[in-house]
Residue frames as qw, qx, qy, qz and C-alpha x, y, z in Angstrom:
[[0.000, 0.889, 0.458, 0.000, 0.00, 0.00, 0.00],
 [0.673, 0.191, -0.025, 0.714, 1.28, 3.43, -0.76],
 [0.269, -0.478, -0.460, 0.698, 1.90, 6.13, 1.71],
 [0.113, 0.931, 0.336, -0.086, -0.28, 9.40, 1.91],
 [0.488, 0.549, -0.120, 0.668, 1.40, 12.27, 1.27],
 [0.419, -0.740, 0.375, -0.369, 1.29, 13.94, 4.65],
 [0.915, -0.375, 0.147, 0.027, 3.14, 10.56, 5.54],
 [0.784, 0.392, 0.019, 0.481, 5.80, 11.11, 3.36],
 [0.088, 0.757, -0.239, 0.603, 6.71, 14.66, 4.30],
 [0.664, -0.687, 0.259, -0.143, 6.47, 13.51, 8.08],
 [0.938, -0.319, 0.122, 0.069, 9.05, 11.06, 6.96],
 [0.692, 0.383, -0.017, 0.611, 11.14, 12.86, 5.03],
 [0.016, 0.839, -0.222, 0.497, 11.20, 15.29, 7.97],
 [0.873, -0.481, 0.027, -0.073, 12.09, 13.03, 10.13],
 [0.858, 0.245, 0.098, 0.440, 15.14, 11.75, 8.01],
 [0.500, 0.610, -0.080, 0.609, 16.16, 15.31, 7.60],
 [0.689, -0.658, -0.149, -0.264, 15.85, 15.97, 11.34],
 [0.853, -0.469, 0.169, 0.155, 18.14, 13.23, 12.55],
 [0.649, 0.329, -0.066, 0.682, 20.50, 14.07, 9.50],
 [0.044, -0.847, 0.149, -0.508, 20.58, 17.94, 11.08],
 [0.736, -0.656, 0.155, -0.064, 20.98, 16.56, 14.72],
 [0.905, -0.083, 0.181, 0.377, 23.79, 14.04, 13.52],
 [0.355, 0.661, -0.092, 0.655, 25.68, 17.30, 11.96],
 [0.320, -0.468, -0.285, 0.773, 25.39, 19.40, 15.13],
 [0.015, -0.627, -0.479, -0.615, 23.26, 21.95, 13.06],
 [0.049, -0.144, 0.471, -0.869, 22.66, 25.25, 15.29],
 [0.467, 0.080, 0.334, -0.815, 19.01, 24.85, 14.61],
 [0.217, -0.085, 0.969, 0.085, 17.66, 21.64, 13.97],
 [0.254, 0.562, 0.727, -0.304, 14.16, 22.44, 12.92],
 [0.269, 0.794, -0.006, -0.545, 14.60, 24.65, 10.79],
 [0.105, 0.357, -0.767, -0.522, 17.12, 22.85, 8.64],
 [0.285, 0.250, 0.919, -0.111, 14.35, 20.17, 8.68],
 [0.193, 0.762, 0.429, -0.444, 11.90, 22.58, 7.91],
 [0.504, 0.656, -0.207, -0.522, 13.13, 24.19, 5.20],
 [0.134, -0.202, 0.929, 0.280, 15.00, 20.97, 3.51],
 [0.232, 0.362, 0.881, 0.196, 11.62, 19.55, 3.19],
 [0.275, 0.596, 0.380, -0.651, 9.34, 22.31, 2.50],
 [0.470, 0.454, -0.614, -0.444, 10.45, 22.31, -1.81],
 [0.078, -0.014, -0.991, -0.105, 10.07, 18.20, -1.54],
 [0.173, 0.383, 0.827, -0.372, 6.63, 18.76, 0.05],
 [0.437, 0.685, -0.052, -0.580, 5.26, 21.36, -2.50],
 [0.081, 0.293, -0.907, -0.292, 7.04, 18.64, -5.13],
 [0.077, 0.087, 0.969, -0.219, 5.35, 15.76, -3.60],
 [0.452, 0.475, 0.267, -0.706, 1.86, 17.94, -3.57],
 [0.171, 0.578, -0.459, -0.653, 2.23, 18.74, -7.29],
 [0.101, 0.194, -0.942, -0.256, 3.25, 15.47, -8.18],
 [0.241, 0.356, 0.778, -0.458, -0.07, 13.83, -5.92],
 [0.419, 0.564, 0.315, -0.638, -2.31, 16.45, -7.73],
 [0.599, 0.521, -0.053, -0.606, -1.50, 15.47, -11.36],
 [0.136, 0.074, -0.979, -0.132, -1.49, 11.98, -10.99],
 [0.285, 0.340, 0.777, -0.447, -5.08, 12.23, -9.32],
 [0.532, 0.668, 0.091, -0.512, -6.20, 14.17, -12.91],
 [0.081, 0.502, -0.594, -0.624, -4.13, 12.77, -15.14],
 [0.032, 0.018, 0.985, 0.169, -6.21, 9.58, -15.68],
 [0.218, 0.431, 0.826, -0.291, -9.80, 10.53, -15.35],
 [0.355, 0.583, 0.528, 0.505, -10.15, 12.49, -18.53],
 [0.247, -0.871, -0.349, 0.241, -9.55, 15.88, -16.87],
 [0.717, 0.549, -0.002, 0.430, -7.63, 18.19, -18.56],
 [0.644, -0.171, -0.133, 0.734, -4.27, 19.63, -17.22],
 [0.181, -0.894, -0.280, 0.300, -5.73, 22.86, -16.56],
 [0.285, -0.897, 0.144, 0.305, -2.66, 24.74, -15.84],
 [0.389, -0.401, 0.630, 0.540, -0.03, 23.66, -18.78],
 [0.340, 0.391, -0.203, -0.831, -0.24, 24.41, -22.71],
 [0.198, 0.019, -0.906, -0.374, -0.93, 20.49, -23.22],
 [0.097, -0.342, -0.934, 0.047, -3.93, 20.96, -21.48],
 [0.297, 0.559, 0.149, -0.760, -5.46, 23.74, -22.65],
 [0.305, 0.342, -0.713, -0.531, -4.86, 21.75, -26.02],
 [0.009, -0.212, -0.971, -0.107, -6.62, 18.51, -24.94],
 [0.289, 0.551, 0.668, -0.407, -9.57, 20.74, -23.32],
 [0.356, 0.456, -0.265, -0.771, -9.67, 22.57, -26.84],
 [0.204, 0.277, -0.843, -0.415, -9.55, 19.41, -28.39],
 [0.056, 0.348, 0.885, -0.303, -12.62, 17.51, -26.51]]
């Protein structure tokens, strides 16, 4: 079964967490925090146009899918 996305980001902050601690980072949470914050807007992205890309919905936001919804 394959993980939500809010499970992923929790685990790739975790990962980036214990990698900050294991440096000696001044502020551990923050490097965590921002390390994952571009993967989790990624991850989103990625989530949102795999959930349209199959059900005949056109890609809205990009010029190949202003071309399929012209084309329909």
């Amino acid at each position: 079964m394959a993980m939500s996305i809010s499970k992923k980001i929790e685990f790739l902050w975790n990962k980036a967490l214990e990698d900050a601690m294991g440096a000696g980072e001044a502020d551990p949470f923050a490097y965590a925090s921002s390390k994952v914050a571009r993967m989790s807007a990624q991850l989103r992205a990625v989530e949102r146009a795999q959930q349209y890309a199959g059900n005949g919905h056109p890609r809205v936001g990009s010029r190949a899918g202003r071309r399929q919804a012209a084309e329909s």
